[in-house]
VEXGUTI-790077 format. One line per 4 residues: number of its first residue (from 1); their letters; for each residue x, y, z of N, C-alpha, C. Coordinates in steps of 0.2 Angstrom, whole numbers, padded with zeros to 4 digits, always signed. Example, Ala and Ser with C-alpha at 12.3 -4.5 7.8 and 13.67 -1.06 7.14 Angstrom:
2
1) as) +0066,-0028,+0039,+0062,-0022,+0039,+0066,-0016,+0039; +0064,-0011,+0035,+0068,-0005,+0036,+0064,+0000,+0039
! end
This chain:
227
1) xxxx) -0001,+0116,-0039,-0004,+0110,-0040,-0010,+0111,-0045; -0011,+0106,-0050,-0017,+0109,-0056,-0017,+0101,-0059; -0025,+0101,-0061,-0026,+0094,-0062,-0024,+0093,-0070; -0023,+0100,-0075,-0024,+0100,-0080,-0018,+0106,-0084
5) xxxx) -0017,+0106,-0089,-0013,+0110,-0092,-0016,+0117,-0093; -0012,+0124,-0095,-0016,+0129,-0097,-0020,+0128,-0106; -0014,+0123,-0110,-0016,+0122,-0117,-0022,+0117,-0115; -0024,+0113,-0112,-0032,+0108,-0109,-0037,+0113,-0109
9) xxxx) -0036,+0116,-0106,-0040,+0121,-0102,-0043,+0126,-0109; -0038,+0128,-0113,-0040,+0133,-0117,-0043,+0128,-0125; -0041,+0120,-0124,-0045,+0118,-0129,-0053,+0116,-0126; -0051,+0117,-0119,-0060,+0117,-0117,-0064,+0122,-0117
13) xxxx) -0060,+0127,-0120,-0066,+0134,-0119,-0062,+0140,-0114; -0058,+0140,-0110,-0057,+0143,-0106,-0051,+0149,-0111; -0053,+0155,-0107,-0050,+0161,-0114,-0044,+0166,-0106; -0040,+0169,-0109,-0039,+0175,-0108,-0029,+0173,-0105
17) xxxx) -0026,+0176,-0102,-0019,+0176,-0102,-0016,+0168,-0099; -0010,+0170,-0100,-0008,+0161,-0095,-0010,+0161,-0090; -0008,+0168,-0085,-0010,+0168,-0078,-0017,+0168,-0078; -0021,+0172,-0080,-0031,+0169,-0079,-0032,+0164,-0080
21) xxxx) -0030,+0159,-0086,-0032,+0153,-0086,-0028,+0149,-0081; -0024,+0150,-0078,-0021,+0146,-0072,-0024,+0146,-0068; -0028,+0151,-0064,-0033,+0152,-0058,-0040,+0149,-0061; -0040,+0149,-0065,-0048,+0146,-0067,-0046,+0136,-0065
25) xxxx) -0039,+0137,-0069,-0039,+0129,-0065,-0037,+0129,-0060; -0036,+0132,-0057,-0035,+0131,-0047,-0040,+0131,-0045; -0046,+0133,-0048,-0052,+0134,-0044,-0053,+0128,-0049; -0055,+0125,-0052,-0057,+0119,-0054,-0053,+0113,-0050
29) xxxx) -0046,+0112,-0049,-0045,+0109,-0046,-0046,+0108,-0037; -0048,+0113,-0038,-0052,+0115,-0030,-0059,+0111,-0028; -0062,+0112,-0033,-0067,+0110,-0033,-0068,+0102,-0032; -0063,+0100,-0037,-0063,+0093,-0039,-0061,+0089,-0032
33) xxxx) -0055,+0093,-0029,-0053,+0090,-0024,-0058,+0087,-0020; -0062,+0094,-0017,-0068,+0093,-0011,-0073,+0088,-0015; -0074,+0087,-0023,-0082,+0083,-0023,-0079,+0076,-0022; -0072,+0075,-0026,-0070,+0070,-0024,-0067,+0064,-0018
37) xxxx) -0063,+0071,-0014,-0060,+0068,-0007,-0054,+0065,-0009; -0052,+0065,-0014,-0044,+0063,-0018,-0041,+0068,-0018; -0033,+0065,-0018,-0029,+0070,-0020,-0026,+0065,-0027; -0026,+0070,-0035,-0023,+0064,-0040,-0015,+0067,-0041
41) xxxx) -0012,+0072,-0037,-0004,+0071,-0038,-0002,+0071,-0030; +0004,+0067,-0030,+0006,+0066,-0025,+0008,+0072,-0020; +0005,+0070,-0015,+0007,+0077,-0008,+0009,+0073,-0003; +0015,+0078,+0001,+0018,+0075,+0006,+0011,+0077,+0013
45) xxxx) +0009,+0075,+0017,+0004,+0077,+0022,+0004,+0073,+0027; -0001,+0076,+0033,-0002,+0073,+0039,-0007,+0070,+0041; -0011,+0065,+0040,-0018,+0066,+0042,-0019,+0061,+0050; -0025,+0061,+0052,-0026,+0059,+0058,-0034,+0053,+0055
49) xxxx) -0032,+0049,+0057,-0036,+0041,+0055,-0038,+0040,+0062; -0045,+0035,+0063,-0049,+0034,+0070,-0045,+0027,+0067; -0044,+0022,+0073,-0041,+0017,+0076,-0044,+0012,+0077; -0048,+0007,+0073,-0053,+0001,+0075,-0050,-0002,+0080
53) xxxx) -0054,-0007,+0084,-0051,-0014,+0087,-0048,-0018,+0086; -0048,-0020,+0079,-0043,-0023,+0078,-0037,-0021,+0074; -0037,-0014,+0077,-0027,-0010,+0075,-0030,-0007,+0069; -0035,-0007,+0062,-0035,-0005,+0056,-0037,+0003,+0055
57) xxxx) -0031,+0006,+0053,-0032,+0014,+0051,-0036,+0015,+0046; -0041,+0014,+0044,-0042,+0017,+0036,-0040,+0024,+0036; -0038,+0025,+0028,-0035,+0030,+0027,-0039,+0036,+0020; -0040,+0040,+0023,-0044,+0046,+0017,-0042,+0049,+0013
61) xxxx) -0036,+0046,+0012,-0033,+0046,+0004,-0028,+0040,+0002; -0028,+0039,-0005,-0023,+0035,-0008,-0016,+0034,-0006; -0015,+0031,+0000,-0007,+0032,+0003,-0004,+0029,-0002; +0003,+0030,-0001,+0011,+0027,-0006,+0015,+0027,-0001
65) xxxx) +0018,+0033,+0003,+0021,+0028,+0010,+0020,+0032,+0015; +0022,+0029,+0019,+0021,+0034,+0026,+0028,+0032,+0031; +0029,+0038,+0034,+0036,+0040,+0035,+0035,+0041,+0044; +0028,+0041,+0046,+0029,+0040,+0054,+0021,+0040,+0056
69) xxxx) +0019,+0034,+0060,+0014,+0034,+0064,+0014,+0037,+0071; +0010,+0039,+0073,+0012,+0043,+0080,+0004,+0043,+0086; +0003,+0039,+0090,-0003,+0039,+0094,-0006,+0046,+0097; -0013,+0046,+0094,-0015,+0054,+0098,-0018,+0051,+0105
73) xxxx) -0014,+0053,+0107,-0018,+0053,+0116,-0016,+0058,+0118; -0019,+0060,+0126,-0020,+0067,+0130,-0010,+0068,+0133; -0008,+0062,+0134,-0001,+0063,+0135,+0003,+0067,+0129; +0006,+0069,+0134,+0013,+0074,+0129,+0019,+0071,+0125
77) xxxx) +0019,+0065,+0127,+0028,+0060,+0128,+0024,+0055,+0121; +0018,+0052,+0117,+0018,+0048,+0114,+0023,+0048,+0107; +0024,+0041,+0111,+0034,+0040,+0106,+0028,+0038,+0099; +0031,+0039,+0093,+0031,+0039,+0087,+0035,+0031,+0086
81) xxxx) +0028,+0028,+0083,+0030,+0020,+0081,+0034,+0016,+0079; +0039,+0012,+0081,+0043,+0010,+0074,+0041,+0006,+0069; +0043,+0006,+0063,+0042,+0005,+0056,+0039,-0005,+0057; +0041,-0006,+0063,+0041,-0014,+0063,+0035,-0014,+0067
85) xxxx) +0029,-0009,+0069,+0025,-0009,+0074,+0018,-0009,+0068; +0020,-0008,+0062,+0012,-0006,+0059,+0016,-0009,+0051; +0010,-0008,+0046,+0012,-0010,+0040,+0005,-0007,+0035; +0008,-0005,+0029,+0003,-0001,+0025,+0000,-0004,+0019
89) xxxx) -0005,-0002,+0017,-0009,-0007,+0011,-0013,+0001,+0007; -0012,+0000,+0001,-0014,+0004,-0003,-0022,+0004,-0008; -0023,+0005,-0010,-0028,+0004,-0015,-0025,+0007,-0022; -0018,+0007,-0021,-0014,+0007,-0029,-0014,+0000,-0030
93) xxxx) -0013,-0004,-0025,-0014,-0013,-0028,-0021,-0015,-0027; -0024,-0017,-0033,-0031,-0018,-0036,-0031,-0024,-0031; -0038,-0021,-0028,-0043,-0026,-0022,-0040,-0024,-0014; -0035,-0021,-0013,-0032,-0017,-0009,-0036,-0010,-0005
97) xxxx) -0036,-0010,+0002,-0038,-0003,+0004,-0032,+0001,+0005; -0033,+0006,+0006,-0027,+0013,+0010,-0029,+0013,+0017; -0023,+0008,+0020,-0025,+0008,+0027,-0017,+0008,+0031; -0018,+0009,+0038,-0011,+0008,+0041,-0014,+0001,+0046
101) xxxx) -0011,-0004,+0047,-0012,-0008,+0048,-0007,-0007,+0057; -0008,-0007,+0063,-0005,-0007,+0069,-0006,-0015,+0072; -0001,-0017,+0072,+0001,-0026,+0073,-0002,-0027,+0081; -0002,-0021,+0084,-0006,-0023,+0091,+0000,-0028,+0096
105) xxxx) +0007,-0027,+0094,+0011,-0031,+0096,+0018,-0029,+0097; +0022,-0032,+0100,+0030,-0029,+0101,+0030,-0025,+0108; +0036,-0022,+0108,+0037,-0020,+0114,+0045,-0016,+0112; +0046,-0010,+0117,+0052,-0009,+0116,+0053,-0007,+0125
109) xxxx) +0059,-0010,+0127,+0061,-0008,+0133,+0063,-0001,+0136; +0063,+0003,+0131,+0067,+0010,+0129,+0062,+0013,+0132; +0055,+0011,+0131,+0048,+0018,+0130,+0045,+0016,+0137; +0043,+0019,+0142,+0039,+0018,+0146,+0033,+0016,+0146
113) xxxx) +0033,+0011,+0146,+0024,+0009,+0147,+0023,+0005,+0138; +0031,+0005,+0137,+0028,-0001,+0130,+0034,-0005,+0132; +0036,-0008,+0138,+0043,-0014,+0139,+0039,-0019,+0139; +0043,-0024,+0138,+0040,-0033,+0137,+0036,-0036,+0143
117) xxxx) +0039,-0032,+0148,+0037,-0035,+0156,+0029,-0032,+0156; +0027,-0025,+0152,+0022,-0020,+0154,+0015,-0023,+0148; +0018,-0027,+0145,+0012,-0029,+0139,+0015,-0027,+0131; +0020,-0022,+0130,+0023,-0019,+0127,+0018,-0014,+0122
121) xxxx) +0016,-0014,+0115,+0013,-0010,+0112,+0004,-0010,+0115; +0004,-0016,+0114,-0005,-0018,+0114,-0006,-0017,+0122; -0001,-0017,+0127,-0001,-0014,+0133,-0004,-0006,+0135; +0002,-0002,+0131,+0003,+0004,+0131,-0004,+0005,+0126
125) xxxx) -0007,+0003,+0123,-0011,+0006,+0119,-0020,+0005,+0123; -0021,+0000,+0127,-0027,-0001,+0131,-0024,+0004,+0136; -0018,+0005,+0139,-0018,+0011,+0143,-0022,+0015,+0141; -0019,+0018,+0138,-0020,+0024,+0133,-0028,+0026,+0129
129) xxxx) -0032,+0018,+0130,-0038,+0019,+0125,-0037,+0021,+0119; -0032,+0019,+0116,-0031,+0023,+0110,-0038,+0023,+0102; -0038,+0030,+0102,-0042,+0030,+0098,-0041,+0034,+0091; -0037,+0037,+0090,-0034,+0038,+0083,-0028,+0040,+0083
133) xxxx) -0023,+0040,+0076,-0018,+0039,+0075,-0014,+0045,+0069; -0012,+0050,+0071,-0006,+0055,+0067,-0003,+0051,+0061; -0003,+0050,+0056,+0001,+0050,+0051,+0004,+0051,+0045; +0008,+0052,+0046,+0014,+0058,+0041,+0018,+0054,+0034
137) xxxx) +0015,+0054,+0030,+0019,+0052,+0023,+0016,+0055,+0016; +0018,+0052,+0011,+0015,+0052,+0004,+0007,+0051,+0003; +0004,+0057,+0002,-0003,+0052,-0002,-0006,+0054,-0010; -0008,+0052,-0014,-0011,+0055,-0018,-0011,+0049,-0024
141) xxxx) -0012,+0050,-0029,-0011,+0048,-0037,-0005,+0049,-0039; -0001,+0045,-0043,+0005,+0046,-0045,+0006,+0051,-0051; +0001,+0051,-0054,+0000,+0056,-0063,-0007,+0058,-0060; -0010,+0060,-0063,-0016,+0065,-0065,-0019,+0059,-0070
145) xxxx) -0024,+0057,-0068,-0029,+0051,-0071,-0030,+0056,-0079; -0031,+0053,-0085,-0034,+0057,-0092,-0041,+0059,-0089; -0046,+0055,-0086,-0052,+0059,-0087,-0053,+0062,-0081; -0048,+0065,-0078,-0048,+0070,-0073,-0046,+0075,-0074
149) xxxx) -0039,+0074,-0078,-0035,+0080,-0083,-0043,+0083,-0088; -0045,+0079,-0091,-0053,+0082,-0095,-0056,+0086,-0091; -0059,+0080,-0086,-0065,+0087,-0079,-0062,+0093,-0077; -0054,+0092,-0079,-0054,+0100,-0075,-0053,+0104,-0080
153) xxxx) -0050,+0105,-0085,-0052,+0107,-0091,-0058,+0109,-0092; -0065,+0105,-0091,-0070,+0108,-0091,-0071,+0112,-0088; -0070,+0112,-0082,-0072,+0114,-0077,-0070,+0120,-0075; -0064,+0123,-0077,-0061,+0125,-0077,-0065,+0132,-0084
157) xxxx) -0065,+0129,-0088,-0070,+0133,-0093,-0077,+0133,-0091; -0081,+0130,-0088,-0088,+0130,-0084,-0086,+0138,-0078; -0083,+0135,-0074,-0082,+0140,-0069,-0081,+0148,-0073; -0077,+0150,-0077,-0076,+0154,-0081,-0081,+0158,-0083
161) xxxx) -0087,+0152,-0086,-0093,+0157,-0090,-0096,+0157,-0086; -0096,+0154,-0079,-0103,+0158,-0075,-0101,+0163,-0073; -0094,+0164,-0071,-0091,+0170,-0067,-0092,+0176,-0072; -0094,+0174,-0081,-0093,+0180,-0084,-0097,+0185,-0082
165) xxxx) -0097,+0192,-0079,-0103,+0196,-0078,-0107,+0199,-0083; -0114,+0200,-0084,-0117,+0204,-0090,-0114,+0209,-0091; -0119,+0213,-0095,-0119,+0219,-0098,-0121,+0224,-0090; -0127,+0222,-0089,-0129,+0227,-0084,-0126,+0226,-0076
169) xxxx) -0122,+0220,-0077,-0117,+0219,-0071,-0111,+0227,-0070; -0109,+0226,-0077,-0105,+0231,-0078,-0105,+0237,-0078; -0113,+0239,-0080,-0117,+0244,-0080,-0115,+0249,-0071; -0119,+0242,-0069,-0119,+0245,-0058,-0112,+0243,-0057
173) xxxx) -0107,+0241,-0059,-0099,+0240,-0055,-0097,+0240,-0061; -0093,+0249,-0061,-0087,+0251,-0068,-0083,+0247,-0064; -0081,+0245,-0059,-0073,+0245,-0057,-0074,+0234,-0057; -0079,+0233,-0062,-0076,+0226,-0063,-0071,+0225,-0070
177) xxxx) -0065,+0221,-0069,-0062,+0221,-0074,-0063,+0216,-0079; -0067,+0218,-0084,-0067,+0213,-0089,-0063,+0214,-0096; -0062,+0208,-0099,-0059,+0208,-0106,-0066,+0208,-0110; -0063,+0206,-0118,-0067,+0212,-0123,-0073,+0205,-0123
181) xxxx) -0071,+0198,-0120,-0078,+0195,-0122,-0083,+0194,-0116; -0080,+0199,-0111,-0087,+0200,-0104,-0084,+0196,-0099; -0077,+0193,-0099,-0076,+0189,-0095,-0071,+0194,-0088; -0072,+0190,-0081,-0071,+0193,-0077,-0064,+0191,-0075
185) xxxx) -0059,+0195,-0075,-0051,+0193,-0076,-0049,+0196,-0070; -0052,+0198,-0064,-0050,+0200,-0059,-0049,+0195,-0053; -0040,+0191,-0058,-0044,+0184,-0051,-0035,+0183,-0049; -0036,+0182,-0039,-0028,+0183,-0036,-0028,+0174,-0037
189) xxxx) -0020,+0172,-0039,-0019,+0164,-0037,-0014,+0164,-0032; -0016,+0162,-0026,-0011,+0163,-0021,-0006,+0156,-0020; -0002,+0158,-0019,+0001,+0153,-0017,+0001,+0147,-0010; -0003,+0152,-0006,-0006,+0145,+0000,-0013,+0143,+0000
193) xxxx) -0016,+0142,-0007,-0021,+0139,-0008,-0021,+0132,-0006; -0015,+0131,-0007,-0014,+0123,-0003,-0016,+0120,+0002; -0013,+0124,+0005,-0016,+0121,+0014,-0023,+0125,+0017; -0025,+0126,+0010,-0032,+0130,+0013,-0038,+0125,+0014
197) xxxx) -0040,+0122,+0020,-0045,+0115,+0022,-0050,+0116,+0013; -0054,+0112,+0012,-0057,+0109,+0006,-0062,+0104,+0009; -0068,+0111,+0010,-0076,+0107,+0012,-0077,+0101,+0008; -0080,+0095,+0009,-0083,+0090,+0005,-0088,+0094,+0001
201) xxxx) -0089,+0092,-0005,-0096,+0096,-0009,-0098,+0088,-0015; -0105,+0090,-0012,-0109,+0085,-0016,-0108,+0088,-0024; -0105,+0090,-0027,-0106,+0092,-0034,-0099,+0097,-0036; -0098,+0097,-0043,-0091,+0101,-0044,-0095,+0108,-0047
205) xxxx) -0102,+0106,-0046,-0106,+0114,-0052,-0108,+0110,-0059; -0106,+0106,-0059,-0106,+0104,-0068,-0107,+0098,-0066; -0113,+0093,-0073,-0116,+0089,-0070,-0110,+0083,-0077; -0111,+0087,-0082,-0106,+0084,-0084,-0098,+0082,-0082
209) xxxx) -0096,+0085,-0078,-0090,+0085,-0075,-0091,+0081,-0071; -0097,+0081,-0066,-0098,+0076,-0061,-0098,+0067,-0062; -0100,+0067,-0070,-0100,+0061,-0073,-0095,+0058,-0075; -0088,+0062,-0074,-0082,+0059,-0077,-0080,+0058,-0070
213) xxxx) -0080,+0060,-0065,-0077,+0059,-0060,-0081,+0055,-0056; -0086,+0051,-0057,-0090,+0046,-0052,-0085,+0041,-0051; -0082,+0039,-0056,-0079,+0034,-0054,-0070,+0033,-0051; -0071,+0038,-0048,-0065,+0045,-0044,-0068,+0046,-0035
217) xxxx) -0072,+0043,-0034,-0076,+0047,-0029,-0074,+0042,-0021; -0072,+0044,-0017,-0070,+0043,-0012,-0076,+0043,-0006; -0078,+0039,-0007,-0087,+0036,-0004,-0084,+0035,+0002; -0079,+0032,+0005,-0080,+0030,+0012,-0077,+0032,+0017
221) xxxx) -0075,+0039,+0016,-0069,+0042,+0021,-0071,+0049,+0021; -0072,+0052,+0027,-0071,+0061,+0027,-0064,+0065,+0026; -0067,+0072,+0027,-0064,+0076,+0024,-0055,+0078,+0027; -0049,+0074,+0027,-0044,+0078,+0030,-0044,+0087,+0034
225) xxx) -0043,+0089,+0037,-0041,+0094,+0041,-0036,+0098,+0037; -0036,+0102,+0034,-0030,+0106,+0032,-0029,+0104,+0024; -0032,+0101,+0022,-0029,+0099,+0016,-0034,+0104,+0010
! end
């Protein structure tokens, strides 16, 4: 996942092989993630939403669809919702939130403690006190917004020249490896960077980069678990 290309990145400044300039945008896109609280390409995930009174999930990221709601409660049996029990809203439609909507109604006779006789959902769910909600689907941006492909570019070049170490850096640590313009090229890009959680951070390190992405910024929601 990378918010921006290797050729981006290198017309912003960032120097040295394909593979060092890719890890400069991992960690740029890292960065973005957490000041942001967005994901801008699409990811398949899980996340866990608190459950209003009246049924409304907000969601803390860009939903596109969701593939199973599922009740957290201390029970072990909670049946996974049907599709006909809730409904989704986006903020890809302008004036729209990213929410799961739970209708607080219906019944299946199937589930123990949701048949028609017993209350059906809205029964089973005051049992339960239900107070948040598992749900498993699509979140994110469909393309990489242009001036977020920019920020990371920058930023991605920003992170690079603080990381470069002096002269007398190199001086006390022979064994840092640098290329011939002092830059420090000793960087692993793992591949489970992904699932590695992403602290919220007031700031990406760059106040210009922070200007492109203000209006990117996910004010209302904290930080997912895992993502």
């Amino acid at each position: 996942m990378a918010y921006c290309s290797v050729d981006q990145a290198r017309d912003a400044g960032c120097t040295g092989t394909d593979a060092e300039v890719a890890a400069w945008i991992g960690a740029a896109t890292e960065r973005i993630t957490s000041y942001t609280q967005q994901q801008f390409e699409p990811m398949t995930m899980v996340v866990v939403a608190d459950v209003a009174p009246d049924g409304t999930c907000l969601l803390p990221r860009r939903v596109r669809t969701v593939t199973s709601v599922t009740p957290v409660v201390t029970t072990d049996d909670a049946p996974s919702l049907p599709s006909s029990a809730w409904r989704v809203t986006s903020s890809d439609v302008l004036g729209s939130v990213d929410a799961v909507l739970l209708r607080w109604g219906g019944y299946d006779d199937l589930i123990a403690g949701a048949e028609s006789y017993n209350g059906g959902y809205r029964g089973l769910f005051e049992r339960w006190g239900l107070e948040q909600a598992r749900i498993a689907g699509e979140f994110g941006y469909a393309e990489v917004p242009p001036l977020v492909a920019q920020a990371c570019a920058l930023l991605a070049a920003h992170i690079q020249a603080q990381a470069a170490p002096s002269d007398a850096d190199v001086a006390q640590n022979p064994g840092l490896d640098v290329d011939d313009e002092g830059n420090n090229v000793r960087i692993e890009d793992t591949d489970d960077e992904e699932t590695t959680p992403v602290s919220p951070s007031a700031s990406t390190g760059s106040t210009q980069v922070d200007a492109l992405l203000v209006g990117y910024l996910n004010r209302g929601h904290s930080l997912i678990g895992g993502v």
